[in-house]
Residue frames as qw, qx, qy, qz and C-alpha x, y, z in Angstrom:
[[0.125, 0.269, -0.854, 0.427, -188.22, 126.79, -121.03],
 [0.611, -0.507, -0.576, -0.196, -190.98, 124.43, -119.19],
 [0.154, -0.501, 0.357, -0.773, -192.00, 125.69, -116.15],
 [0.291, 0.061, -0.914, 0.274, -192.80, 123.53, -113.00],
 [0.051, -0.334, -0.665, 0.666, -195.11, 125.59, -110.38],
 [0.021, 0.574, 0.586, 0.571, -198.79, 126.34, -111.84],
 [0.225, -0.322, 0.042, -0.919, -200.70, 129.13, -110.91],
 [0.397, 0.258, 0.755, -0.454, -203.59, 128.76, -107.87],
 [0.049, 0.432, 0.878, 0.200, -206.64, 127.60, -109.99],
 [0.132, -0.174, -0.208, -0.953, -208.87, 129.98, -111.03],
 [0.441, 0.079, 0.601, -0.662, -212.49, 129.89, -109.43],
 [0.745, 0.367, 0.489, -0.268, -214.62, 127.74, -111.47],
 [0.038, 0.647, -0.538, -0.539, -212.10, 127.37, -114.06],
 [0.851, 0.193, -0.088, -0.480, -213.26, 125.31, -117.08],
 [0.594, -0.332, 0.704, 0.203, -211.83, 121.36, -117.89],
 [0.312, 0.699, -0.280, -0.579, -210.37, 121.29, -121.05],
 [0.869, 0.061, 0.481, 0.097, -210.84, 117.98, -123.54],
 [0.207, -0.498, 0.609, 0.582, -208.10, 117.70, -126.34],
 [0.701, 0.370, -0.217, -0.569, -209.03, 116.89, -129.94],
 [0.682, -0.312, 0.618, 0.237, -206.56, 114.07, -129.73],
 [0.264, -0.043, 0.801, 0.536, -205.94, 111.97, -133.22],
 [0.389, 0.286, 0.030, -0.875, -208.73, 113.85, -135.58],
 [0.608, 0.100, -0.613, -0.494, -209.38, 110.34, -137.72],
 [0.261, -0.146, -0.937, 0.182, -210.18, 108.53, -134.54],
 [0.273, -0.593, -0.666, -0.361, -212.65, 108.48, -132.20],
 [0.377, -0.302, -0.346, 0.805, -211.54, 110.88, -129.62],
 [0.290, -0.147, -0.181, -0.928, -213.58, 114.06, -131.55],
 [0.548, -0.351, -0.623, -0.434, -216.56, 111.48, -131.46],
 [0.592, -0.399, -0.611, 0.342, -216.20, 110.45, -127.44],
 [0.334, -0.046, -0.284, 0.897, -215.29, 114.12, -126.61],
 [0.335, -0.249, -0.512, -0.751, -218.34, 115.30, -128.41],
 [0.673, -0.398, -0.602, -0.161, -220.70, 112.72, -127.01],
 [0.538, -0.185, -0.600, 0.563, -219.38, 113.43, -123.53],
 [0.028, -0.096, 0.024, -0.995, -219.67, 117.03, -123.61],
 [0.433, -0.212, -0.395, -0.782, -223.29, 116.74, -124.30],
 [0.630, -0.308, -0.694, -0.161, -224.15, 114.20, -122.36],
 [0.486, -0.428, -0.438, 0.624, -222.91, 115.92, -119.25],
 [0.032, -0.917, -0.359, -0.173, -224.67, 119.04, -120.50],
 [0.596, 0.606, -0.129, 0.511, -221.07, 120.98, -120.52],
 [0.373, -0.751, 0.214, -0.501, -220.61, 120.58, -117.35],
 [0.616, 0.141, -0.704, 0.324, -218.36, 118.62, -114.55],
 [0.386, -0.401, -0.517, 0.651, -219.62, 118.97, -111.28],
 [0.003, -0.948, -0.153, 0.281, -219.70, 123.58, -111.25],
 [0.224, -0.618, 0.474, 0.586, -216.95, 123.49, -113.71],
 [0.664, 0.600, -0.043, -0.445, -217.81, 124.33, -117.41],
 [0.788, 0.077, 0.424, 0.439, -216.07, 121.72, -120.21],
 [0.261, 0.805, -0.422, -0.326, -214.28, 123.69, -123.21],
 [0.875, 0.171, 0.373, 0.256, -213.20, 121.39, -126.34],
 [0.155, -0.797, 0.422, 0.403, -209.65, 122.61, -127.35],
 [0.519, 0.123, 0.714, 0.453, -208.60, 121.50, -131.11],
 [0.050, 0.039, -0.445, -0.893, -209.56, 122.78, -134.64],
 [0.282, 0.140, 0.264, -0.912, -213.05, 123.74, -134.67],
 [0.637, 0.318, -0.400, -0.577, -214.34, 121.96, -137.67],
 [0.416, 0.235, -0.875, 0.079, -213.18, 118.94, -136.74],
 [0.110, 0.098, 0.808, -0.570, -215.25, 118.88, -133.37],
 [0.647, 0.261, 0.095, -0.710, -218.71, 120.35, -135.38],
 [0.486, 0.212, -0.756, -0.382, -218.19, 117.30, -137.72],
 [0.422, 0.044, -0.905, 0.041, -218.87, 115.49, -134.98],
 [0.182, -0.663, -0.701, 0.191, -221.77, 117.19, -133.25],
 [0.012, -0.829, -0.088, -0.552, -223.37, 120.62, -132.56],
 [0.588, -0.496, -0.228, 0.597, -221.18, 122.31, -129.90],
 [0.003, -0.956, -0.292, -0.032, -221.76, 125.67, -128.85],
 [0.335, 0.801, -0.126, 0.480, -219.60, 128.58, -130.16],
 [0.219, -0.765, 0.461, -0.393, -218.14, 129.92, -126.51],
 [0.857, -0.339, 0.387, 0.004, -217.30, 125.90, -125.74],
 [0.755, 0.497, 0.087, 0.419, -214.40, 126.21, -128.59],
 [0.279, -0.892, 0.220, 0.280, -211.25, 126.84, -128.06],
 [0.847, 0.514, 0.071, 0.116, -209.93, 126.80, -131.36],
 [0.681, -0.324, 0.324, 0.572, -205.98, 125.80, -132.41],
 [0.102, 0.671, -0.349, -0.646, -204.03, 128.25, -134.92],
 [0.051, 0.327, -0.816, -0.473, -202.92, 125.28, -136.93],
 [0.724, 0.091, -0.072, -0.680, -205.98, 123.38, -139.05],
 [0.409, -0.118, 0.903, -0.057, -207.06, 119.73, -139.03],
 [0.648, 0.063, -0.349, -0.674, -209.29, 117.96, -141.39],
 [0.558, -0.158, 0.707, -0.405, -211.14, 114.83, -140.15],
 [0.593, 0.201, -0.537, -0.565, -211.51, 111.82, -142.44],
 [0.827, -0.294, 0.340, -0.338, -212.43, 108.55, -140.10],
 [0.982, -0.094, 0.160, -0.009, -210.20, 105.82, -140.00],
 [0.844, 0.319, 0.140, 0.407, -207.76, 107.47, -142.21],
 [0.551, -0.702, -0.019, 0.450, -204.92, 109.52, -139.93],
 [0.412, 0.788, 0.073, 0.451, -202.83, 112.17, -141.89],
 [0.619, -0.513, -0.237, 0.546, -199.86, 113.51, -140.74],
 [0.289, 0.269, 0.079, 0.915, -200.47, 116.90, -141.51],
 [0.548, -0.769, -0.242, -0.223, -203.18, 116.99, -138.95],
 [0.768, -0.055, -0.394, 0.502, -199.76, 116.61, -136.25],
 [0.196, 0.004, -0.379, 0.904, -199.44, 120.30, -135.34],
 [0.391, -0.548, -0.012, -0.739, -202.84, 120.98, -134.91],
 [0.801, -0.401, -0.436, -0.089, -203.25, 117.95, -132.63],
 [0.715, -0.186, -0.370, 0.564, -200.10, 119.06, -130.95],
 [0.146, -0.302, 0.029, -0.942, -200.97, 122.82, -130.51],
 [0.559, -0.557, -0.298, -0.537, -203.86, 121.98, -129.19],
 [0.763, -0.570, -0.282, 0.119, -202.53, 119.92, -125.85],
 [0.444, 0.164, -0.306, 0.826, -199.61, 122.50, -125.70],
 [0.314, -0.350, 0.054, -0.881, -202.22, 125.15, -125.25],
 [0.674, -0.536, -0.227, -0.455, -203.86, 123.30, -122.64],
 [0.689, -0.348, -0.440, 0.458, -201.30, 122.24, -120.73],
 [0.139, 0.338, -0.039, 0.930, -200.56, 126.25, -120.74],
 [0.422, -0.563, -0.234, -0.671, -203.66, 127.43, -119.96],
 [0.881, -0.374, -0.290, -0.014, -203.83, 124.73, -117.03],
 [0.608, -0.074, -0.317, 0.724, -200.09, 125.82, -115.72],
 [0.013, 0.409, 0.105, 0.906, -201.83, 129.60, -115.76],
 [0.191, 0.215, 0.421, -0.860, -204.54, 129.00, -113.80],
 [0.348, 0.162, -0.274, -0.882, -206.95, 129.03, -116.60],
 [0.747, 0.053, -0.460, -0.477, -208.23, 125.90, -116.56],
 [0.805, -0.397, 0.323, -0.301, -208.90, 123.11, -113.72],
 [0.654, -0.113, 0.733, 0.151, -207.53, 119.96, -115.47],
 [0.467, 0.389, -0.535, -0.588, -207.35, 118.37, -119.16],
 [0.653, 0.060, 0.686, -0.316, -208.42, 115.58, -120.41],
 [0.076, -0.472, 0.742, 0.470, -206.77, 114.08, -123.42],
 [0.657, 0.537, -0.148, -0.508, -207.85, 112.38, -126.49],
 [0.757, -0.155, 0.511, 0.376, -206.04, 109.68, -127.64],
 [0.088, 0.833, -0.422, -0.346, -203.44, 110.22, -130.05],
 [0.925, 0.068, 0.165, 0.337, -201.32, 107.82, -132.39],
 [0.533, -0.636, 0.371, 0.416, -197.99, 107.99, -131.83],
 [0.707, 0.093, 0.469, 0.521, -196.88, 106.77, -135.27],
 [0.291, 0.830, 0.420, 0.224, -198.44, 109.50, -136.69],
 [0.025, -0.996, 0.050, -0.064, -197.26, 112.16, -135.26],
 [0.566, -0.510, 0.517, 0.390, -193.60, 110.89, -134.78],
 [0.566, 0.483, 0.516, 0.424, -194.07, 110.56, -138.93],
 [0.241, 0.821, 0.276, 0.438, -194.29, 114.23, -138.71],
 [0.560, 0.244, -0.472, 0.635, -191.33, 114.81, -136.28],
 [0.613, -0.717, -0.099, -0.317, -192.82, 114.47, -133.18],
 [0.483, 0.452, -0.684, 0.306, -189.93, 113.81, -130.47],
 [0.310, -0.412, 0.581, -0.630, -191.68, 112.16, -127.94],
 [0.031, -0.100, -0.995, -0.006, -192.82, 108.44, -127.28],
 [0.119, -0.625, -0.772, 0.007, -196.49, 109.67, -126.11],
 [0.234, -0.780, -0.188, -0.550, -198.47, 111.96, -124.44],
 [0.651, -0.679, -0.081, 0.331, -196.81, 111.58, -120.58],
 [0.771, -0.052, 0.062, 0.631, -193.67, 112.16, -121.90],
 [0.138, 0.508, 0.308, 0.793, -194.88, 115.27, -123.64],
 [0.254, -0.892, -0.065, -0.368, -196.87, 116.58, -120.90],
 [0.553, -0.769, -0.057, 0.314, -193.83, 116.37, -118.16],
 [0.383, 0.088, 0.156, 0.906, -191.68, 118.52, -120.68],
 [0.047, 0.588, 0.444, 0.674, -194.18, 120.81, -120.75],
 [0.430, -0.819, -0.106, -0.365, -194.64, 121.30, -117.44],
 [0.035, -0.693, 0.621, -0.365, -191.26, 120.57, -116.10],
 [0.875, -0.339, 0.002, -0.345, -192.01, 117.74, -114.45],
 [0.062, -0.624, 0.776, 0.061, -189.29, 115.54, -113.15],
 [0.020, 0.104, -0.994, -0.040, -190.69, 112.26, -113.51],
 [0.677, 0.017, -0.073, -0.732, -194.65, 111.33, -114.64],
 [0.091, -0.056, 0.988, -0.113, -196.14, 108.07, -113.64],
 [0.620, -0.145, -0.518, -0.571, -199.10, 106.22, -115.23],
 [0.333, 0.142, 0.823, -0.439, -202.12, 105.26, -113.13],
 [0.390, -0.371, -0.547, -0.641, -205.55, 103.80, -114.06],
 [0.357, 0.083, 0.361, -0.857, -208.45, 104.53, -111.89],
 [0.409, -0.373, -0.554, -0.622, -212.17, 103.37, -111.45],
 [0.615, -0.561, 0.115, -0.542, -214.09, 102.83, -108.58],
 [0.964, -0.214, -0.147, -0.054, -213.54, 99.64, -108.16],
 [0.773, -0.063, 0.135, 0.617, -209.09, 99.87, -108.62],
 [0.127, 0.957, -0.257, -0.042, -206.62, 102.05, -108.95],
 [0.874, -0.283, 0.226, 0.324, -203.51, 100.33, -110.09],
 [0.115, 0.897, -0.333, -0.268, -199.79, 101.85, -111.26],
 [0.895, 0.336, 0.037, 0.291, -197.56, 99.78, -113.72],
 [0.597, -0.620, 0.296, 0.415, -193.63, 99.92, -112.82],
 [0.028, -0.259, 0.670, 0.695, -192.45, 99.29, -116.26],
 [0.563, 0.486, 0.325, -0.584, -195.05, 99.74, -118.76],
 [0.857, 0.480, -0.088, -0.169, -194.37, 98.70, -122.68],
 [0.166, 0.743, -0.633, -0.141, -191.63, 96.66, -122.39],
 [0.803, -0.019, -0.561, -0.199, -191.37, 93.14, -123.57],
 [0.725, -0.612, 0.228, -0.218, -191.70, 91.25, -119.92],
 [0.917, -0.120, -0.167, 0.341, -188.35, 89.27, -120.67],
 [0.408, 0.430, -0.249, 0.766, -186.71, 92.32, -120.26],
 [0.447, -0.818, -0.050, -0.358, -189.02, 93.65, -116.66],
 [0.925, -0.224, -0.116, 0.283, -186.49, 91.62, -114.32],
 [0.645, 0.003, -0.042, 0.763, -183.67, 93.56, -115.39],
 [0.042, -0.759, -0.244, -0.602, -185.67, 96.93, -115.38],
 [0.445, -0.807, -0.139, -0.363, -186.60, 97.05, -112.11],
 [0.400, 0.361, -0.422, 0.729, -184.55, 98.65, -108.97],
 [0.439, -0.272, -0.603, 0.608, -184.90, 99.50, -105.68],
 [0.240, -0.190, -0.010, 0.952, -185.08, 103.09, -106.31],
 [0.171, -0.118, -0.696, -0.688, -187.17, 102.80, -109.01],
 [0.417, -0.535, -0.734, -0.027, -189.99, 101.28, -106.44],
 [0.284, -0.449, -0.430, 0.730, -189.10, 103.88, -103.63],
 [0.079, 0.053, -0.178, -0.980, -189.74, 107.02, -106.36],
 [0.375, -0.321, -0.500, -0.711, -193.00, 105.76, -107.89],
 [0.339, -0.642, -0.661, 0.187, -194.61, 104.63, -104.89],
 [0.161, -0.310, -0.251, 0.903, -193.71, 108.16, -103.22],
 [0.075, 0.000, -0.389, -0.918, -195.28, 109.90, -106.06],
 [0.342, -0.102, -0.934, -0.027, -197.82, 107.40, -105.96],
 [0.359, -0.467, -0.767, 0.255, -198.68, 108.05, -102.51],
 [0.125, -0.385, -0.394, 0.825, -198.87, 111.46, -102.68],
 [0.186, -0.134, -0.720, -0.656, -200.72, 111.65, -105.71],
 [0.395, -0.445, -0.799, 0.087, -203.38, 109.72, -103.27],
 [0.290, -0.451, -0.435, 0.723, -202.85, 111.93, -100.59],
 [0.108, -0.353, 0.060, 0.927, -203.31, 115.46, -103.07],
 [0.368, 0.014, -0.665, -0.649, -205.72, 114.12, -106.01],
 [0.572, -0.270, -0.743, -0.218, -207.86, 111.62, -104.22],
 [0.403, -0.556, 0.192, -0.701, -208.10, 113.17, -100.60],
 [0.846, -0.163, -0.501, 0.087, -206.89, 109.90, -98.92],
 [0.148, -0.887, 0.357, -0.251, -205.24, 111.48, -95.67],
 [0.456, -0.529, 0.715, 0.018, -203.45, 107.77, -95.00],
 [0.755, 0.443, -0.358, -0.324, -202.96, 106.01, -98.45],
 [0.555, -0.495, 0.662, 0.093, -202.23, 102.81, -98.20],
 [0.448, 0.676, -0.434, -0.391, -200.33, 101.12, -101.15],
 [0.933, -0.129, 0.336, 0.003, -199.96, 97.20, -101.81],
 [0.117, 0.579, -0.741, -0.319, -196.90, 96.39, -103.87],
 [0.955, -0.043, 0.196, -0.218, -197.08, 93.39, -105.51],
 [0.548, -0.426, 0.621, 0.363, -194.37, 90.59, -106.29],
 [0.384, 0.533, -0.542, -0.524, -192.82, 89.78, -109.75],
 [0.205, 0.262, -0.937, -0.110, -192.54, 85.89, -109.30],
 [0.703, -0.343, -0.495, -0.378, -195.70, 83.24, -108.60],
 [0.679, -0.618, -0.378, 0.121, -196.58, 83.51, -105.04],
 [0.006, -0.965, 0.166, -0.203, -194.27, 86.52, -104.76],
 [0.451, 0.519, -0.695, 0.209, -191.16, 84.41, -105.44],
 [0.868, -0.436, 0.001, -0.239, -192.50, 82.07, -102.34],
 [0.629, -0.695, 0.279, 0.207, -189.22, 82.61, -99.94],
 [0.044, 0.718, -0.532, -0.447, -186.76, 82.91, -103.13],
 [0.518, 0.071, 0.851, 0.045, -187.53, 79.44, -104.31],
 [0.486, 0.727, 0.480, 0.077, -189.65, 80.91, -107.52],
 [0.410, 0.680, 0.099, 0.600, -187.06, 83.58, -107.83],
 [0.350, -0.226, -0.386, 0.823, -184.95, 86.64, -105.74],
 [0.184, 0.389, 0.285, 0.857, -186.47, 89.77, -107.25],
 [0.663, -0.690, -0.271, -0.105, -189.27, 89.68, -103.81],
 [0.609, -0.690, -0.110, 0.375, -186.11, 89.48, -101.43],
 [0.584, 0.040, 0.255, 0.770, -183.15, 91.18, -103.38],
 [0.000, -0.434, -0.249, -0.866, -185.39, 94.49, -104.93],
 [0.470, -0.586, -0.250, -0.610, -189.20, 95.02, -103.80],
 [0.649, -0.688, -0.324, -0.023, -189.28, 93.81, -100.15],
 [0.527, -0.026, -0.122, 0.841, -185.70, 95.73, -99.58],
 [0.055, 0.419, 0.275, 0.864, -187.97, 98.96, -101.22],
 [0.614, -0.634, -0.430, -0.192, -191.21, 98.08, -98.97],
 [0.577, -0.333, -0.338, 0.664, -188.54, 98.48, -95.65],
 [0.391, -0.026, -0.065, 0.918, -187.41, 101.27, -96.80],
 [0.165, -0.414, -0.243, -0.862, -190.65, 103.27, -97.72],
 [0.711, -0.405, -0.554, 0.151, -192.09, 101.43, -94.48],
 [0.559, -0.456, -0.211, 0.660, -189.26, 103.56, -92.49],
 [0.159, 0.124, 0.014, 0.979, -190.11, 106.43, -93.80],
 [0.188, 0.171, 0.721, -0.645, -193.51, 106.33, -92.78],
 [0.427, 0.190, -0.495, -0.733, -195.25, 105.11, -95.61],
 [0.654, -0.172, 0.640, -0.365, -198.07, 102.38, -95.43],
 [0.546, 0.509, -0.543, -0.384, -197.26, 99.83, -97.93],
 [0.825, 0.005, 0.474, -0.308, -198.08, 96.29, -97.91],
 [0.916, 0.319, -0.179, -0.166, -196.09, 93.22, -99.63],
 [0.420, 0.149, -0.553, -0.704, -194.73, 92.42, -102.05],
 [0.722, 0.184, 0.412, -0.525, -198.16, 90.59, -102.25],
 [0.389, 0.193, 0.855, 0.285, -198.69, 87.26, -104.36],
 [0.255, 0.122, -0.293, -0.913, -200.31, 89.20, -107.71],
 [0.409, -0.336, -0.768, -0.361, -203.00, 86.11, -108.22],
 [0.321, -0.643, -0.676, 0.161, -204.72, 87.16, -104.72],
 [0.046, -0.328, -0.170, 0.928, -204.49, 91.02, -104.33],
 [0.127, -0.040, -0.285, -0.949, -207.31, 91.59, -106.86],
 [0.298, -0.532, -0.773, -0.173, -210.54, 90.21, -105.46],
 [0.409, -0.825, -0.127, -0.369, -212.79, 92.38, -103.00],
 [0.684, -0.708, 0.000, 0.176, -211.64, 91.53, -99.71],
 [0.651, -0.257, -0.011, 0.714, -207.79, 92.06, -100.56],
 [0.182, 0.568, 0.276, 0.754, -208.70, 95.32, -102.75],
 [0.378, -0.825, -0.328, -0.263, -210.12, 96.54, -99.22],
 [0.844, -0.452, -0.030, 0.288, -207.18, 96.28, -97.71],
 [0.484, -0.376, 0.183, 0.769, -205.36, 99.12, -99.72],
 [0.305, 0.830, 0.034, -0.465, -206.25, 102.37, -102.16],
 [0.632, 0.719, -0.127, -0.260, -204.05, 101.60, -104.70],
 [0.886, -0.255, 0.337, 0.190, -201.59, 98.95, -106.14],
 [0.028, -0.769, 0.578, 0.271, -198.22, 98.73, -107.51],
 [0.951, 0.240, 0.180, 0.071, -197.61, 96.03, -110.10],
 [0.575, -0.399, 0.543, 0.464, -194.20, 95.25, -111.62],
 [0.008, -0.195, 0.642, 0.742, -195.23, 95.35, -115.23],
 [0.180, 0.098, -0.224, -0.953, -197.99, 95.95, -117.17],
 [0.450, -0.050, -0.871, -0.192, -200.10, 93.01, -117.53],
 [0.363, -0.252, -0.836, 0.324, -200.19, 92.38, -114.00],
 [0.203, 0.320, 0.154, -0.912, -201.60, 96.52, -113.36],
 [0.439, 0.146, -0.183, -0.867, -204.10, 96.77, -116.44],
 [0.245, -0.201, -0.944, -0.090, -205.78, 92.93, -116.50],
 [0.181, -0.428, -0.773, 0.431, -207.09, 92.65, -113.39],
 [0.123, 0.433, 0.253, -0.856, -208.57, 96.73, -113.80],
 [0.574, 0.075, -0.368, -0.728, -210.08, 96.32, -117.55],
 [0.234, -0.180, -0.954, -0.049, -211.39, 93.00, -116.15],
 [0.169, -0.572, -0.764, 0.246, -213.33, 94.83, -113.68],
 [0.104, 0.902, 0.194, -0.370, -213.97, 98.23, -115.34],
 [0.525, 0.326, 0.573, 0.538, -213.69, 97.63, -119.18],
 [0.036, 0.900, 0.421, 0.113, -215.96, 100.86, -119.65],
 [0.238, -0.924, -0.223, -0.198, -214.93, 102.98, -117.26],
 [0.705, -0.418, 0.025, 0.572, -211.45, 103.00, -116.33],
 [0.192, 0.975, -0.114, -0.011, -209.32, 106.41, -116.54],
 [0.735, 0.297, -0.137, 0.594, -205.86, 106.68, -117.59],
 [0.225, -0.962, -0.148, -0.045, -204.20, 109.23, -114.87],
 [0.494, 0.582, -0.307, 0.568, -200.82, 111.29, -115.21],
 [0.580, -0.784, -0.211, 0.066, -199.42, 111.35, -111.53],
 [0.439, -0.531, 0.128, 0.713, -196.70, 114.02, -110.57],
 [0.272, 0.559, 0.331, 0.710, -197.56, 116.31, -112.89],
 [0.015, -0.084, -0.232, 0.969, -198.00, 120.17, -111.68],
 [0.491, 0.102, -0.025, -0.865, -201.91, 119.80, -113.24],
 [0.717, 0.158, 0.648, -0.203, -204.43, 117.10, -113.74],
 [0.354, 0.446, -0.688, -0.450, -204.42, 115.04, -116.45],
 [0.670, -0.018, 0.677, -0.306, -206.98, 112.53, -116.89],
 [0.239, 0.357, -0.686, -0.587, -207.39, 110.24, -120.41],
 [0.861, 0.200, -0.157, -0.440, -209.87, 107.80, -121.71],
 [0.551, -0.436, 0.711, -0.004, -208.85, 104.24, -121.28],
 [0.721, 0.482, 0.473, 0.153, -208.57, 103.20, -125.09],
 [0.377, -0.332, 0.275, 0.819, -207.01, 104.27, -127.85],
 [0.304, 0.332, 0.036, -0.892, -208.15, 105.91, -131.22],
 [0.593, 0.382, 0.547, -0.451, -210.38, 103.23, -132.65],
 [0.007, -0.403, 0.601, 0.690, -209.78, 103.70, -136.43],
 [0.137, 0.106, -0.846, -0.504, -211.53, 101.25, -137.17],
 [0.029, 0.656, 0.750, -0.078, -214.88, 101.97, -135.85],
 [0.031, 0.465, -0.039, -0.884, -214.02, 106.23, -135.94],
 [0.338, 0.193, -0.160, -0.907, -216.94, 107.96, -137.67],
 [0.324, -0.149, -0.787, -0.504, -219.83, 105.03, -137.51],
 [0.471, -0.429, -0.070, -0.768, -221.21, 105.74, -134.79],
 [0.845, -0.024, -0.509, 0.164, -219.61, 102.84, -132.44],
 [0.429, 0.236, -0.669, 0.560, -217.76, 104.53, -130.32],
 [0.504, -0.666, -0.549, -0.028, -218.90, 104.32, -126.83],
 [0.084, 0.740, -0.234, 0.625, -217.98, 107.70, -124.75],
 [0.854, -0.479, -0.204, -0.003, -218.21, 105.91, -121.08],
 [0.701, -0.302, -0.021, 0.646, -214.46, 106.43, -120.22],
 [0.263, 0.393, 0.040, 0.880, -214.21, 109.67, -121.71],
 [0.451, -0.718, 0.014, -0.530, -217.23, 110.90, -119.11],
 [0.786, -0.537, -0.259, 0.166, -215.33, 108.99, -116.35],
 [0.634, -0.088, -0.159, 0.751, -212.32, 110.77, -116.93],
 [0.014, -0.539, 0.069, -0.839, -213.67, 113.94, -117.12],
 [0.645, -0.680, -0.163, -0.309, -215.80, 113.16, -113.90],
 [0.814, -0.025, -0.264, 0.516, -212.19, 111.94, -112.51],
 [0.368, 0.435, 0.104, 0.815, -210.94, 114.93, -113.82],
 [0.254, -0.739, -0.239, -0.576, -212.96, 117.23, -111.68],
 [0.419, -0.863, 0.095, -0.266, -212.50, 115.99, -108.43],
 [0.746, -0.081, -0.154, 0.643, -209.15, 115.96, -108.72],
 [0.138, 0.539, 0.098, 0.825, -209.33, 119.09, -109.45],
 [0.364, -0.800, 0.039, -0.475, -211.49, 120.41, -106.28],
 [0.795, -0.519, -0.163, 0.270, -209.18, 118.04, -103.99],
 [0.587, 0.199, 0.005, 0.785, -206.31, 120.21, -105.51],
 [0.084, -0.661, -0.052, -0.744, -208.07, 123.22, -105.17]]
């Protein structure tokens, strides 16, 4: 049975990077990170959870910084095998464990390909989905993160003629909440304030470009408004991302994917983190997937894997 309510955080418990997909470049970026940050976050030690062999292939990493999975991988670059599938999945069970115990501050995921492992009867669309069964969660919500933004996608892979009919009322009231407390518990914001933005050009300018502004989102805004939430729109989407309006709120709400991840890999290609919000534990990820086709030449650039683990941390001490 998944369980919901982790243990208090051990004192200087380590953050734990997954192996993710062993023929991408996740071994390579985890690697490279590790080292460069001299196996350390902050006063919390790293630990690289996956099949052992599979991380030396891809640098020297010291015996007691392995934390090695039952089931084996083998690592050929570019070319994914789905009989790597339970070590890659052993490996982020046993860290989301370890991390519901106490044992470990936060994780900090590899990328993964789905096809694979759903070839080898995986039963889960991703990695969110998989960690809020694992930890009970009732409902996980993708942010990305950098200095510069922090923005959350309402509906995330779904073809945008279908976002319109996705979105609800409810739907806006839950994730912001989460959202904002996410802010409030992860990011030490003690008065988060959240822009929403509109679905329609100029945020359906007075229903004339469309209802989905008065009829859904500015119905939601009221309502999370009266509960004492500070939330701001729905906002035309072409002017909420420059400086001056980005000052004007900690993190934004977009309607559908595009309109969330543009505007952030425009302005922190590198460095943007992928963050799991309403989970029971941190969960930070690289912004990128596994690369295949640069995995094992020595391309891959590790920049977002050290941002999420540096994420990764102080979420962790704001939690702690």
């Amino acid at each position: 049975m998944p369980i919901s309510k982790p243990a208090e955080i051990r004192l200087e418990a380590p953050i734990l990077l997954t192996m993710g997909e062993p023929a991408g470049i996740g071994p390579e970026v985890a690697v490279a990170a590790f080292t460069q940050l001299g196996g350390r976050a902050g006063k919390r030690p790293l630990r690289l959870v996956g099949d052992a062999d599979v991380f030396l292939s891809c640098g020297n990493i010291p015996p007691d910084a392995l934390i090695t999975t039952k089931a084996h991988a083998s690592r050929a670059p570019g070319r994914p095998d789905a009989g790597n599938a339970a070590a890659t999945v052993e490996a982020i069970s046993l860290a989301v464990d370890m991390a519901m115990k106490g044992e470990a501050a936060a994780i900090v995921t590899a990328p993964i390909n789905k096809a694979v492992l759903m070839h080898a009867g995986f039963g889960f669309p991703g990695h969110t989905d998989f960690l809020a069964y694992l930890t009970g969660a009732a409902r996980a919500v993708m942010m990305l993160a950098s200095d510069e933004l922090r923005v959350i996608p309402l509906t995330v892979h779904i073809p945008l003629a279908d976002v319109s009919r996705a979105i609800d009322q409810w739907m806006i009231i839950e994730t912001a909440e989460i959202a904002l407390e996410a802010l409030k518990r992860d990011f030490a914001i003690r008065e988060p304030r959240l822009a929403v933005a509109g679905l329609n050009p100029h945020a359906g300018e007075d229903a004339v470009l469309g209802r989905e502004e008065a009829d859904i989102i500015a119905p939601a805004i009221a309502e999370l408004q009266r509960r004492g939430h500070i939330v701001l729109g729905p906002l035309p989407s072409d002017t909420m991302f420059h400086a001056e309006a980005r000052a004007r709120y900690d993190a934004a709400l977009c309607m559908y994917h595009d309109q969330a991840l543009i505007p952030i890999k425009t302005l922190s290609f590198w460095d943007g983190v992928n963050v799991t919000l309403g989970l029971p534990i941190v969960r930070t990820s690289p912004d990128h997937g596994t690369g295949f086709d640069i995995a094992g030449k020595g391309l891959a650039d590790p920049r977002s894997m050290i941002a999420a683990i540096k994420l990764a941390a102080k979420m962790a001490d704001a939690r702690a």
